[in-house]
C-alpha positions as CSV (number, residue, x, y, z in Angstrom):
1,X,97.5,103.5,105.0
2,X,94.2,101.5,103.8
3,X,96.5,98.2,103.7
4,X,97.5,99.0,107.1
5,X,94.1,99.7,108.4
6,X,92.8,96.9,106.9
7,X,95.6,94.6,108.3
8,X,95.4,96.1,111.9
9,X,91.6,97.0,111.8
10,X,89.5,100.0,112.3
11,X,89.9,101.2,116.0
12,X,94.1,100.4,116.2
13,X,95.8,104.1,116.3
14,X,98.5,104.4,114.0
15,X,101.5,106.2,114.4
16,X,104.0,107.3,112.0
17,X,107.0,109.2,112.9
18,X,108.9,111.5,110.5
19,X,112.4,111.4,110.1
20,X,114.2,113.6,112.3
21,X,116.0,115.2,109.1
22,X,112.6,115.3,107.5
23,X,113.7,112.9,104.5
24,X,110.5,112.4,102.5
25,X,108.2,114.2,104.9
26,X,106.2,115.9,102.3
27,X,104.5,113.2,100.5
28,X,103.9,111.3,103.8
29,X,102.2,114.0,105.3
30,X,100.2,114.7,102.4
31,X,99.7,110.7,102.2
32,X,98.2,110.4,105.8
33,X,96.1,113.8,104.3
34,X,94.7,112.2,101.5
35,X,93.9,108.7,103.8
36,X,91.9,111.0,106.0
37,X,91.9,108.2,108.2
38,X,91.4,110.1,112.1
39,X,92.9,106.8,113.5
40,X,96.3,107.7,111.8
41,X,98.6,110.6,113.6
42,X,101.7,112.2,112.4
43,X,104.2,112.7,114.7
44,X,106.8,115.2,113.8
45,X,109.7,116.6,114.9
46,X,109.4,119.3,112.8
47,X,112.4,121.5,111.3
48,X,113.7,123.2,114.2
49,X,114.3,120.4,116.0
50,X,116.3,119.4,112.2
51,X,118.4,123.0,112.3
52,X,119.2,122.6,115.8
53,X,120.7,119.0,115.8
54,X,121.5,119.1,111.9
55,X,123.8,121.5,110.6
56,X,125.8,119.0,107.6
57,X,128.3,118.3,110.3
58,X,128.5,117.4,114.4
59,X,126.8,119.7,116.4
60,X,126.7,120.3,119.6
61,X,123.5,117.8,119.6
62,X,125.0,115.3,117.5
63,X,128.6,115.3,118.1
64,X,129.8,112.2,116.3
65,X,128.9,112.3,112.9
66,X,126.1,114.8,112.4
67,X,123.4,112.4,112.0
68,X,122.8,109.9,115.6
69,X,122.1,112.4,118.2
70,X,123.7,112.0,121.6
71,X,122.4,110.2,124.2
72,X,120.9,113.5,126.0
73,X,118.9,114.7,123.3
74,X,117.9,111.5,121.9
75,X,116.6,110.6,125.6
76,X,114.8,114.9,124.7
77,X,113.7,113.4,121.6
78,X,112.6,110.4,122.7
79,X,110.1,112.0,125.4
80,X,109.0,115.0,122.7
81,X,107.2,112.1,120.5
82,X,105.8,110.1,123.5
83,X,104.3,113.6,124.1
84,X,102.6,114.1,120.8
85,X,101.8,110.2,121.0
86,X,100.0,111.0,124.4
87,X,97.9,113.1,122.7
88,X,96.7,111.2,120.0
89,X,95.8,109.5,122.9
90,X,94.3,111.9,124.6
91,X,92.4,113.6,121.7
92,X,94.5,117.1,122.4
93,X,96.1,116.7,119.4
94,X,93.4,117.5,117.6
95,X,91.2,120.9,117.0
């Protein structure tokens, strides 16, 4: 994160999306912690969203192979980060 802020400079909001099946999310939540930059914001689908479209096979949210949701609930997903994006944005996401 400090390469990044220096490369995109000190007022440019960073966004960094977790994995939808949480892959690494861990250390790069705990990476954004330690940066402690308040320009930087985690957005994160978070593990119900996971159980619900992820079971280790299709599900009724991803139907093809268990992993690329379906158009419907990517289009749900989709609009579910430009909500926590918004407020970043908006300084709501913070307490």
């Amino acid at each position: 994160i400090p390469q990044a802020r220096a490369a995109f400079g000190p007022k440019t909001k960073i966004f960094i999306i977790l994995s939808i099946t949480q892959i690494k999310s861990t250390p790069i939540k705990a990476g954004v912690m330690a940066a402690a930059d308040l320009n930087t914001f985690i957005i994160d689908p978070g593990i119900e969203f996971q159980h619900v479209a992820f079971a280790g096979g299709p599900t009724w949210a991803a139907p093809g192979d268990g992993i690329h949701l379906d158009a419907v609930h990517q289009g749900l997903y989709t609009g579910y980060v430009l909500q926590q994006a918004q407020a970043a944005l908006d300084g709501t996401d913070r307490k």
